[in-house]
Backbone bond lengths (Angstrom), bond angles and torsions (degrees), N, CA, C in turn:
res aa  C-N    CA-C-N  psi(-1)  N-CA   C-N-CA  omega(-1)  CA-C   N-CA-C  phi
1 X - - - 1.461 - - 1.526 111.67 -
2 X 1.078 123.26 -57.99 1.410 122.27 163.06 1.423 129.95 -58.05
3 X 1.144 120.41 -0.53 1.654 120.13 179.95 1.719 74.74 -111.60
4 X 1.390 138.34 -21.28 1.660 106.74 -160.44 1.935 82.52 -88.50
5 X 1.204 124.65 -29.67 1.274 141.07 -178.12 1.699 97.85 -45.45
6 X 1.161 117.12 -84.33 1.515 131.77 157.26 1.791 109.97 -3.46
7 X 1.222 89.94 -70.36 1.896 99.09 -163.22 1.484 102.34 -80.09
8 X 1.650 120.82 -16.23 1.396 113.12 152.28 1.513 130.42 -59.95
9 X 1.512 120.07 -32.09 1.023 130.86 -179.51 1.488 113.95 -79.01
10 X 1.268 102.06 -34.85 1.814 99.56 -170.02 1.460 100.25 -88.04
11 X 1.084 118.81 -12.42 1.846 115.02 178.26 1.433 87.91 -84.78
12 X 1.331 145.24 -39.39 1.415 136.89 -165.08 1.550 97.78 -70.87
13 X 1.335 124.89 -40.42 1.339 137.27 -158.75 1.690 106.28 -75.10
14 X 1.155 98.65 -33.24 1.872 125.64 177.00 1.406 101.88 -76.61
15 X 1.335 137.41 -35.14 1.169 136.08 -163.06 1.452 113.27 -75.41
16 X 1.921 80.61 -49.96 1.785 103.69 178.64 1.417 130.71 -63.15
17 X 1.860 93.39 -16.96 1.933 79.71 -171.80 2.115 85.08 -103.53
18 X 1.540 114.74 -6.75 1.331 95.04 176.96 1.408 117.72 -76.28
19 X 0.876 125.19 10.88 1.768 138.46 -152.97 1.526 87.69 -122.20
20 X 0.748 141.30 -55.46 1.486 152.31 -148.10 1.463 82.42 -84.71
21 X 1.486 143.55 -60.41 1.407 125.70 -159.93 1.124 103.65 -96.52
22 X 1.669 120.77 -25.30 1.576 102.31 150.20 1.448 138.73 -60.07
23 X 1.062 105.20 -35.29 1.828 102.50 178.99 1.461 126.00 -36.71
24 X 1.395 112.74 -72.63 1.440 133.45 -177.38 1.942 99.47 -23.86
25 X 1.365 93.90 -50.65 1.829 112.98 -165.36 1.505 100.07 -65.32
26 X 1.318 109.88 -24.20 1.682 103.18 -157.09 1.434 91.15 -100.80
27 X 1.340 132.12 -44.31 1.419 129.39 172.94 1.230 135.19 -81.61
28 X 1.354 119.18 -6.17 1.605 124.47 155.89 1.149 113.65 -132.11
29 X 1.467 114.60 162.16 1.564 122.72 -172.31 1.944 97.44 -156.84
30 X 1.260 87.31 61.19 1.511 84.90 165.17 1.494 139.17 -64.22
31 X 1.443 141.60 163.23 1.177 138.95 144.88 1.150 125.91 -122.66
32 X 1.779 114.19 128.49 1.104 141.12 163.92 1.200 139.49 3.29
33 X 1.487 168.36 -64.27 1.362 138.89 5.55 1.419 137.11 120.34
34 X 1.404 124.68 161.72 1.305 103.70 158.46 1.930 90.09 -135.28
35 X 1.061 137.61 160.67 1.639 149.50 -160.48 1.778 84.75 -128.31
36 X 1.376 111.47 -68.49 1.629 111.45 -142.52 1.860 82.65 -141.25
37 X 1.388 113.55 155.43 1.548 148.11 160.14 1.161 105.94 -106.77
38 X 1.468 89.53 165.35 1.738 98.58 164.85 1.552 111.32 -79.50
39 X 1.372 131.70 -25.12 1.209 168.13 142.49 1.590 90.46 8.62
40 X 1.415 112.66 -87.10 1.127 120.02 171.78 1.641 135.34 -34.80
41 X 1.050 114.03 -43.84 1.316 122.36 168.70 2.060 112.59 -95.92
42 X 1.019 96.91 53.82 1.610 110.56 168.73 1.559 103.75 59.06
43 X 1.368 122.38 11.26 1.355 91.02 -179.59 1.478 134.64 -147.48
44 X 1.502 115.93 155.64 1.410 120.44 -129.07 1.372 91.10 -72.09
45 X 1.559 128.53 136.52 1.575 116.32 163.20 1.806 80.85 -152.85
46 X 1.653 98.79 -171.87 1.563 112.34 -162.49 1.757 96.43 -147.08
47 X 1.297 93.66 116.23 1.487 90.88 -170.38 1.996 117.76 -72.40
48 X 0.979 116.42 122.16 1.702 91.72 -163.35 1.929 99.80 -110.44
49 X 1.122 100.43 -166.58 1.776 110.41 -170.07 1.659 91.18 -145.44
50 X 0.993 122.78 143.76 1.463 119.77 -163.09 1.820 93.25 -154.12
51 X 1.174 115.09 112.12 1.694 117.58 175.65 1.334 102.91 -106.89
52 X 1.290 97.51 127.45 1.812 126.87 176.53 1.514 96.80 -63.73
53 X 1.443 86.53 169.86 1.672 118.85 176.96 1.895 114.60 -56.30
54 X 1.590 99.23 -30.93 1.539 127.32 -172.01 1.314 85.85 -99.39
55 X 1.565 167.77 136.84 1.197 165.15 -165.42 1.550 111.12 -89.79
56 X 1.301 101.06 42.99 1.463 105.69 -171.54 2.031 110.88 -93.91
57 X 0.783 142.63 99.44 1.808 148.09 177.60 1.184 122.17 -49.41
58 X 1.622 132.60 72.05 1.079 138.15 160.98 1.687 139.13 -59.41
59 X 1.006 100.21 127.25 1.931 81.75 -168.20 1.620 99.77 -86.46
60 X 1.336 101.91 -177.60 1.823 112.87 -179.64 1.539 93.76 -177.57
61 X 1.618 91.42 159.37 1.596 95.85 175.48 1.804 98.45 -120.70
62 X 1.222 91.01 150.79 2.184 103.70 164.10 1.006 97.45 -91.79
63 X 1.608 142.23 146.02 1.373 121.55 166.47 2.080 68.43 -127.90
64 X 1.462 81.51 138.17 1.897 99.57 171.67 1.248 135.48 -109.40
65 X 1.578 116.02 88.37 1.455 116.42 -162.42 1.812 91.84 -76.07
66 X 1.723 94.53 158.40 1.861 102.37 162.87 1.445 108.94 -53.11
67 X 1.214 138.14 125.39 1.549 136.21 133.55 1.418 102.38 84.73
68 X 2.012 118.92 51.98 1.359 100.26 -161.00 1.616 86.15 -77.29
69 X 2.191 82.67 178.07 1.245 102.38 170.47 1.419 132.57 -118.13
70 X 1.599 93.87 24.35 1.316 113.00 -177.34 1.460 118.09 177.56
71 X 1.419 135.14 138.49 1.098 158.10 -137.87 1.976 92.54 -114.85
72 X 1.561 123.85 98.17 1.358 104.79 -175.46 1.972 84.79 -125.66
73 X 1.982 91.38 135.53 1.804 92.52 -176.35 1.497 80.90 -99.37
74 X 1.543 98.41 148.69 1.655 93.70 172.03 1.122 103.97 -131.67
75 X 1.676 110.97 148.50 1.956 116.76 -170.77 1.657 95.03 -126.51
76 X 1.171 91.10 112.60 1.917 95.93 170.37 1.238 111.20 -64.30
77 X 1.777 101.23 169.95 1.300 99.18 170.53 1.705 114.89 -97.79
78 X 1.020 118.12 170.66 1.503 131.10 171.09 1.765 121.86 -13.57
79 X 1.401 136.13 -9.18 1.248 133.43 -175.32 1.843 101.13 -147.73
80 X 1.647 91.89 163.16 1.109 111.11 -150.51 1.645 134.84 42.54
81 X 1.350 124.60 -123.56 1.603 129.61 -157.33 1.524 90.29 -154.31
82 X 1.437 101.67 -178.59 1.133 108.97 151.00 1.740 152.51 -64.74
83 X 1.971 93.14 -18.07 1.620 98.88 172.49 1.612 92.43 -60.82
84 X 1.464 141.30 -36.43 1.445 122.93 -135.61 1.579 74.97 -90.17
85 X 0.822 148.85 -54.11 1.619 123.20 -154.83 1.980 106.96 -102.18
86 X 1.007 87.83 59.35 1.848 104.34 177.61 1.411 112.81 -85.58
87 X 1.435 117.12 -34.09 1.290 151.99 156.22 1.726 115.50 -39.32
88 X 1.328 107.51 -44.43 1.500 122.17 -179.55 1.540 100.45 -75.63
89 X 1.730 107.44 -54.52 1.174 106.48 -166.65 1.727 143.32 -66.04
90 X 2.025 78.40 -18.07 1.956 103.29 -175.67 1.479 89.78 -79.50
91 X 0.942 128.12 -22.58 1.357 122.60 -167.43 1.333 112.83 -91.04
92 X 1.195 123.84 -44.30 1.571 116.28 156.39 1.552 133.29 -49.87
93 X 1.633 98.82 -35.61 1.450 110.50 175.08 1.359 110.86 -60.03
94 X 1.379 110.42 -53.26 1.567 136.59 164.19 1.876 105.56 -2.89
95 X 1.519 87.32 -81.62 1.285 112.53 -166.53 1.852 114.03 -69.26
96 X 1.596 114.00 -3.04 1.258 118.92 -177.47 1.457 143.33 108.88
97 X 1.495 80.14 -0.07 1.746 112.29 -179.11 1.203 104.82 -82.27
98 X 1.539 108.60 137.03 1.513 122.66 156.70 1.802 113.74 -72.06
99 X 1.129 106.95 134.12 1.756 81.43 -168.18 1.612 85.42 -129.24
100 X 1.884 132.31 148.67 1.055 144.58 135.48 1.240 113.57 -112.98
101 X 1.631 91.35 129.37 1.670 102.58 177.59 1.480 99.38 -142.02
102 X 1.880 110.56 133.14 1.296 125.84 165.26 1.492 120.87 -93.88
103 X 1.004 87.31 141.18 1.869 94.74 173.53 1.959 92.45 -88.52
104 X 1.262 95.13 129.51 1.867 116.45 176.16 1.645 106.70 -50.20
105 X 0.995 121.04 175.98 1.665 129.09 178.26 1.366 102.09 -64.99
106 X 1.255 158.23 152.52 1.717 153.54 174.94 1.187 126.11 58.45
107 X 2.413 115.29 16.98 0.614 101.43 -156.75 1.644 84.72 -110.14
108 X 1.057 135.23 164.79 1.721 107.11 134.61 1.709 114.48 86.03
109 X 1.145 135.15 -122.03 1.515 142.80 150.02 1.567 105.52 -99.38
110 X 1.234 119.10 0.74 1.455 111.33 -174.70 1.635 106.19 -80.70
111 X 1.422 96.63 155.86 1.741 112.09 -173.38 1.544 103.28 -83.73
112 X 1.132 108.40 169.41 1.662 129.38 159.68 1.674 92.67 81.69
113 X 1.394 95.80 -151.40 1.843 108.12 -170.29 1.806 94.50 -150.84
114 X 1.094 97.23 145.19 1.746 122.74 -164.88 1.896 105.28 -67.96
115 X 0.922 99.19 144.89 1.766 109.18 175.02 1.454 85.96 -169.66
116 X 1.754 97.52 -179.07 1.573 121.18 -172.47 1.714 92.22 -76.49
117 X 1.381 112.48 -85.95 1.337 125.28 169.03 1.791 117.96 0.59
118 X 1.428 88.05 -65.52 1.787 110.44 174.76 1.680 99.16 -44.22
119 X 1.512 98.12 -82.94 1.646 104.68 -162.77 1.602 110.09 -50.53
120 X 1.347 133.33 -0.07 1.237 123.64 -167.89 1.731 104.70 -93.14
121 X 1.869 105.71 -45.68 1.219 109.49 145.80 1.278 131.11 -28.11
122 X 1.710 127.86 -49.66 1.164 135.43 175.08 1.781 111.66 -58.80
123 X 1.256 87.89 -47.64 1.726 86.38 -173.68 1.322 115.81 -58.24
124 X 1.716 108.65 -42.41 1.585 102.65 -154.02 2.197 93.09 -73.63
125 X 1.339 104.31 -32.27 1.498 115.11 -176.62 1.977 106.86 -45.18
126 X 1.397 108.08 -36.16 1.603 110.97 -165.10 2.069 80.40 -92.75
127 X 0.968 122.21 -27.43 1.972 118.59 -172.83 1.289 106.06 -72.36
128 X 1.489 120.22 -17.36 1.587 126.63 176.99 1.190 92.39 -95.42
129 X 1.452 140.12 -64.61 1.373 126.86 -156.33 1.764 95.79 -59.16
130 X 0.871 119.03 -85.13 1.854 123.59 171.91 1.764 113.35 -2.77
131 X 1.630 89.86 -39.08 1.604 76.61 -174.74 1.557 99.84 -103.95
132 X 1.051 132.25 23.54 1.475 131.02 -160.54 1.690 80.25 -117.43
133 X 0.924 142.28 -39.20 1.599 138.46 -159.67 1.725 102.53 -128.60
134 X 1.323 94.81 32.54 1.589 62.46 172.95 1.675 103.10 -126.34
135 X 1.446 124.33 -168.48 1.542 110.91 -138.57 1.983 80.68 -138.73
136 X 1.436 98.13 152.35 1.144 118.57 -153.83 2.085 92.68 -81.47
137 X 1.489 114.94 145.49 1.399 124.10 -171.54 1.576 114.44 57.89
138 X 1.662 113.24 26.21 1.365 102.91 -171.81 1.817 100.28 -128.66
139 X 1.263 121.62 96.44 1.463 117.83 -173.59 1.583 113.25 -35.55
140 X 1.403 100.32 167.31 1.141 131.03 163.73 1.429 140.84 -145.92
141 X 1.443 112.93 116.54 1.322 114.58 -160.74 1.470 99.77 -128.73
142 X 1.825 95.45 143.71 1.277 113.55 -169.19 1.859 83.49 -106.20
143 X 1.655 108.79 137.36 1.030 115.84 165.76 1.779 124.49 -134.79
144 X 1.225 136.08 103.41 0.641 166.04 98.92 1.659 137.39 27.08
145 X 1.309 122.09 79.07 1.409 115.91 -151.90 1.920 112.95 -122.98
146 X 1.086 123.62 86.03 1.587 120.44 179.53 2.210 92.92 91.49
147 X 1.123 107.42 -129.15 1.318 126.91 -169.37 1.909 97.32 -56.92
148 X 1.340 95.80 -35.81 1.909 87.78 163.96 0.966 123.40 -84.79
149 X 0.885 134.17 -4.17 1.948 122.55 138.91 1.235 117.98 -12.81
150 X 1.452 110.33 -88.44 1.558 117.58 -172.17 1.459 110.66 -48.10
151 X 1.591 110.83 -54.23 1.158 126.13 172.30 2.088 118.75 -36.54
152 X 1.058 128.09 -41.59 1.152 139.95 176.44 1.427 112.56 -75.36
153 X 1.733 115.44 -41.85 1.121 132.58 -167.55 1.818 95.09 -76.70
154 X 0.790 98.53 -26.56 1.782 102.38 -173.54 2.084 89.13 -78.90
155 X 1.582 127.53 -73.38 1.147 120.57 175.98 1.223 118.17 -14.42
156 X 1.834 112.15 -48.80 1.151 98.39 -157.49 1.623 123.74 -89.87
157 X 1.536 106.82 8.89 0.941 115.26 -172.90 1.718 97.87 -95.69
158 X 1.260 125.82 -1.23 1.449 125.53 -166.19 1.847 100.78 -102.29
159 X 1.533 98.73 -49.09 1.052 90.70 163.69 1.716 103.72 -154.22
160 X 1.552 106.35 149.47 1.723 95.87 -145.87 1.253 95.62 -100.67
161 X 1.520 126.22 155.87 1.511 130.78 -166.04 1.444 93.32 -107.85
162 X 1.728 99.87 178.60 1.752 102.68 174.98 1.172 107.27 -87.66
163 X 1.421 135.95 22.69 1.490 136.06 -164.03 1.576 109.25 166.47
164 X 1.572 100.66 165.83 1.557 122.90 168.73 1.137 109.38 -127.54
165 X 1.746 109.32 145.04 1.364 84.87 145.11 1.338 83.99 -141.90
166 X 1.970 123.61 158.12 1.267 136.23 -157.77 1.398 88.20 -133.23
167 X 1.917 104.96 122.18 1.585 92.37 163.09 1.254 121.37 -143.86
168 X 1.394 121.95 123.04 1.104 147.19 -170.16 1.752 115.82 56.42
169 X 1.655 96.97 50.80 1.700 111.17 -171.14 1.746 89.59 -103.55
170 X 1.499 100.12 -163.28 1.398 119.65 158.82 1.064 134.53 -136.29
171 X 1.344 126.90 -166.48 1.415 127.09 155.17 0.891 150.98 -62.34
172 X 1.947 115.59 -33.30 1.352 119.56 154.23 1.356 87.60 -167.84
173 X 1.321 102.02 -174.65 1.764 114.86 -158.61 1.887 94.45 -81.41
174 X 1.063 113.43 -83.43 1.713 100.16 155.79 1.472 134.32 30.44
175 X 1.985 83.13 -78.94 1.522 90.31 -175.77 1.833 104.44 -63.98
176 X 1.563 111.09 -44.58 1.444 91.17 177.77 1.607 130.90 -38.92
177 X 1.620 102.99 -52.92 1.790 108.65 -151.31 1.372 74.31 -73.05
178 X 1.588 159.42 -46.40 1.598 124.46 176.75 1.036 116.94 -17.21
179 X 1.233 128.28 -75.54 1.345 126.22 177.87 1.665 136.94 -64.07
180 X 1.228 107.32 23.49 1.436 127.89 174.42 1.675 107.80 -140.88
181 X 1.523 119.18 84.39 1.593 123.29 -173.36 1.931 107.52 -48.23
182 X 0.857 95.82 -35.57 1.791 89.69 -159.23 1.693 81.69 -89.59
183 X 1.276 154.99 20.93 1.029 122.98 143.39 1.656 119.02 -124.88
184 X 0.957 117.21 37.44 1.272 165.56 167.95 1.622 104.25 -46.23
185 X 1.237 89.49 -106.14 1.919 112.32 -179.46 2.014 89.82 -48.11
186 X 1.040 118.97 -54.31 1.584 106.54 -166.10 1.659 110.66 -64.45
187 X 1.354 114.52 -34.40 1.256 106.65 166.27 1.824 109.69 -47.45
188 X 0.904 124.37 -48.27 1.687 105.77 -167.37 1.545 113.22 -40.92
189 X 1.514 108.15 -33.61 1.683 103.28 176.12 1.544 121.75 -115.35
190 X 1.628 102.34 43.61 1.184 112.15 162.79 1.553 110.68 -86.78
191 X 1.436 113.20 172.65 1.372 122.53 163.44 1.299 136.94 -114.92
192 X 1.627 101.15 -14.98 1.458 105.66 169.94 1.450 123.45 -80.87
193 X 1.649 136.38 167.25 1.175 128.56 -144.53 1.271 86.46 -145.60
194 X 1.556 125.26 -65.03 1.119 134.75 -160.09 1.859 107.93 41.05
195 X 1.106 96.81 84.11 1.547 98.44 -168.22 1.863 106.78 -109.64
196 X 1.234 113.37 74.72 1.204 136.54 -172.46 1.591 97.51 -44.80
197 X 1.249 124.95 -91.52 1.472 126.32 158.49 1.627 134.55 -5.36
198 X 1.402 85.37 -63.27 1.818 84.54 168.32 0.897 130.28 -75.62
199 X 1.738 115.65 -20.80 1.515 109.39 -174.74 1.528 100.49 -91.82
200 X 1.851 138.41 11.41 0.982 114.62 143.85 1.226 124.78 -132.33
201 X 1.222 108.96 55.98 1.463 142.17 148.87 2.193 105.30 -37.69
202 X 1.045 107.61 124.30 0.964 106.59 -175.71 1.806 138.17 88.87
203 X 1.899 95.53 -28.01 1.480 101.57 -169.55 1.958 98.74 -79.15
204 X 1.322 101.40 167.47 1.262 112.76 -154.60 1.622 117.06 -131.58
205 X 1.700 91.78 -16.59 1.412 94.88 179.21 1.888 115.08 -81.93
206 X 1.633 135.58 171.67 1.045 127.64 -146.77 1.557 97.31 -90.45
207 X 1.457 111.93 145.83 1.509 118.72 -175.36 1.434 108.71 -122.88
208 X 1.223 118.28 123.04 1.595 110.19 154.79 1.320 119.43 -108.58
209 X 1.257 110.91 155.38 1.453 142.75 -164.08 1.544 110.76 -111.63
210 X 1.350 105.51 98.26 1.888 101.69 175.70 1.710 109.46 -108.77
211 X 1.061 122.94 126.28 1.428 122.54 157.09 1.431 125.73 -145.90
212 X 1.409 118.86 166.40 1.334 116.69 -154.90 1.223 91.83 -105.26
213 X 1.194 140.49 142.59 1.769 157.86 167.17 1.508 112.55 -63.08
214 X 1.641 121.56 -6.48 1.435 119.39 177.15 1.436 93.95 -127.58
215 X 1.213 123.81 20.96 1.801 106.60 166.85 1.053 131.16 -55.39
216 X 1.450 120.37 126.30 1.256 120.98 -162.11 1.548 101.84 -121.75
217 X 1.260 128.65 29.21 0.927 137.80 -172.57 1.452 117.57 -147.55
218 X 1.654 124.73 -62.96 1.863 103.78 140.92 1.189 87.46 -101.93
219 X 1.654 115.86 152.66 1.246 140.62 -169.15 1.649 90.62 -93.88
220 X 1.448 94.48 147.59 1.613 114.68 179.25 1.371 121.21 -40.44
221 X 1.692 107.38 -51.73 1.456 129.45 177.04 1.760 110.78 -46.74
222 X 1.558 105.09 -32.68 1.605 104.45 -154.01 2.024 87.86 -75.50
223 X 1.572 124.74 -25.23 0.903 124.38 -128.43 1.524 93.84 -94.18
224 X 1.721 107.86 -27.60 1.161 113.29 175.82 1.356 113.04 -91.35
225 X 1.163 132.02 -4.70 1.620 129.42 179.92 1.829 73.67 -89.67
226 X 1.121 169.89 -64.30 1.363 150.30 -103.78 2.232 82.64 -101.87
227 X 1.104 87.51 -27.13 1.854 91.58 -170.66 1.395 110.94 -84.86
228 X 1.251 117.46 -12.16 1.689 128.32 -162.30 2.046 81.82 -110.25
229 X 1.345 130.75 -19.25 1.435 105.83 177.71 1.662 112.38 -101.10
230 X 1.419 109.64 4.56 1.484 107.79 -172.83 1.914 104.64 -94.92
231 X 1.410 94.53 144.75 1.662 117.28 -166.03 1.754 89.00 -93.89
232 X 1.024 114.40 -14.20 1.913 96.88 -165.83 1.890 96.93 -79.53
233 X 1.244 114.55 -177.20 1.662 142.49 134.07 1.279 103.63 -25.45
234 X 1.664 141.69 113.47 1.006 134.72 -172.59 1.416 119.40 -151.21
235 X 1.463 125.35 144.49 1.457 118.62 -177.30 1.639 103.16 -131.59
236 X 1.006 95.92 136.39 1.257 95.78 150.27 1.503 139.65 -150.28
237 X 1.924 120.09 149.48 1.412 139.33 -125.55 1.310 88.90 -137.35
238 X 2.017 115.10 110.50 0.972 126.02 144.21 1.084 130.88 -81.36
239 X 1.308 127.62 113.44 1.715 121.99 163.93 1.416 120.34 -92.31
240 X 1.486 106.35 117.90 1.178 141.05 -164.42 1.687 101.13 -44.17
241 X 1.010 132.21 147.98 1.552 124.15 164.46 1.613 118.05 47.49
242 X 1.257 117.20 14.58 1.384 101.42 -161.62 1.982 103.70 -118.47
243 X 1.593 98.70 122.18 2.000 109.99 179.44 1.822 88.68 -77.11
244 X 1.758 81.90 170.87 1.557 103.27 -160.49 1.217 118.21 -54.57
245 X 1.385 129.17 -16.16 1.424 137.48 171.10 1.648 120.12 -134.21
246 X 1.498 95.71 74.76 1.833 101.20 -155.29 1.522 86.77 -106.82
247 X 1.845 126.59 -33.24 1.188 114.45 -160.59 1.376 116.78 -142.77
248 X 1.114 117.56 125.42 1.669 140.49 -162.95 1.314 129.78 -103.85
249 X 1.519 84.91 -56.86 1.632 108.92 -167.32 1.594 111.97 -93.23
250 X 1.392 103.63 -157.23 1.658 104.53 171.55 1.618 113.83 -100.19
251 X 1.280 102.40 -29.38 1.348 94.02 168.84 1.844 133.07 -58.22
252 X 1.216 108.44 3.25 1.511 105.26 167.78 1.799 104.60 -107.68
253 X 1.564 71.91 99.70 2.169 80.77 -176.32 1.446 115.43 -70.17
254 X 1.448 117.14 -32.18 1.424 118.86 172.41 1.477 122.33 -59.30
255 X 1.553 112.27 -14.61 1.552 128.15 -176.32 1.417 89.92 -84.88
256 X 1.267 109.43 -78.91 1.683 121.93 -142.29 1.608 97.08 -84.69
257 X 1.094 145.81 -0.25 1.336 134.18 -178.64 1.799 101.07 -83.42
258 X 1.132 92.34 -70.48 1.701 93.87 -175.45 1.593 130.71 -30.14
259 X 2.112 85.22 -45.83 1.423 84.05 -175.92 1.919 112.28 -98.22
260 X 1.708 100.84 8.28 1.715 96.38 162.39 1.639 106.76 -81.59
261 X 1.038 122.83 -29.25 1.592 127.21 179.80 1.602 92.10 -66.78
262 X 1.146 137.11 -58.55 1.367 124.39 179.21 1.277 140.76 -66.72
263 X 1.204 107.29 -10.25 1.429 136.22 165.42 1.440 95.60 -84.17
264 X 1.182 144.24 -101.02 1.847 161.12 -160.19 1.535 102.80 -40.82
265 X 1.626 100.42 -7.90 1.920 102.24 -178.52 1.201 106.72 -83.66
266 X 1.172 105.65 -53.10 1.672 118.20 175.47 1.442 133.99 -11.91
């Protein structure tokens, strides 16, 4: 009994440190780099370097519209850099937004290598710069997209914005691997949480909720249990027909209308 006792423990112990060097791999997929600027597409931004609480050097860009009318921090989700979501960003500029967005630790030109722990550092680092420059009667919204969910939700607890907006994230890491059986049992000896929900437990300012009705990546369901645990002012925005990376640009009016009316309300 005690030697089967034994070989229970050291297979648990085996499980735990294989999980641990698997994780990082299974939940981010960064790239290196920079591909594309805003530079390229006419427009004025300032590339910055931003060092965390942990002395780690993250890059981010300002992109600077004329006379914005709003201050939007933006947290990608889990893959690529910042060239891949340049697309998000012309389009915010577009519309009049000041936009800062960091590339995560391992992402981009940024230093170190990605974990939960890590990226939370990242967040609160871009929640100081945001509030260090930003201009009096002019909102600020932390936005939040898939794996930046949590990531934003953590910012906002460092320093709190006049708004959310959450899109197509969840509630916590959990609720995802439910819906993926074979990673299931390995979650028990994971360590990450990404606990979207809890970490804004308490905040009060108004949140919207966007998700697409064909996500095939967080499922629709997860998007409304993440909206059914928040205590603030809250909306939430189905887009009709639309998988986890259906909308970018301006041309998806069912995306970007709702949440420019929710933004310009402010």
């Amino acid at each position: 009994m005690v030697r089967l006792v034994v070989i229970a423990i050291v297979i648990l112990l085996v499980l735990k440190l294989v999980v641990s060097r698997l994780e990082p791999a299974m939940v981010f997929f960064p790239t290196r780099g920079e591909d594309e600027t805003p530079e390229r597409l006419g427009i004025r931004y300032q590339p910055l370097k931003l060092r965390t609480s942990d002395g780690v050097q993250i890059a981010a860009w300002q992109l600077e519209p004329e006379d914005p009318k709003a201050d939007v921090v933006y947290f990608h989700g889990n893959g690529g850099n910042l060239s891949l979501w340049l697309p998000v960003f012309a389009t915010l500029h577009g519309f009049g937004y000041r936009v800062l967005a960091i590339d995560y630790r391992g992402y981009g030109l940024s230093e170190g290598s990605p974990s939960e722990r890590g990226l939370t550092f990242d967040a609160e680092a871009a929640a100081r710069q945001a509030s260090a420059s930003r201009v009096a009667n002019r909102p600020v919204i932390y936005w939040g997209r898939s794996l930046g969910g949590p990531v934003a939700a953590a910012a906002a607890r460092a320093v709190a914005p006049d708004a959310l907006v959450l899109e197509n994230t969840f509630p916590d890491k959990a609720s995802v691997v439910r819906t993926m059986p074979l990673l299931l049992l390995l979650n028990v000896f994971a360590s990450y949480r990404f606990d979207t929900g809890g970490l804004l437990r308490g905040f009060t300012k108004p949140v919207l909720v966007v998700h697409g009705d064909s996500d095939t990546i967080i499922p629709y369901a997860l998007g409304q249990r993440l909206f059914e645990r928040l205590d603030a002012p809250k909306r939430f925005v189905t887009v009709r027909g639309a998988d986890h990376n259906d909308f970018f640009d301006a041309r998806h009016e069912a995306y970007w209308t709702p949440i420019r009316a929710f933004i310009d309300a402010l």
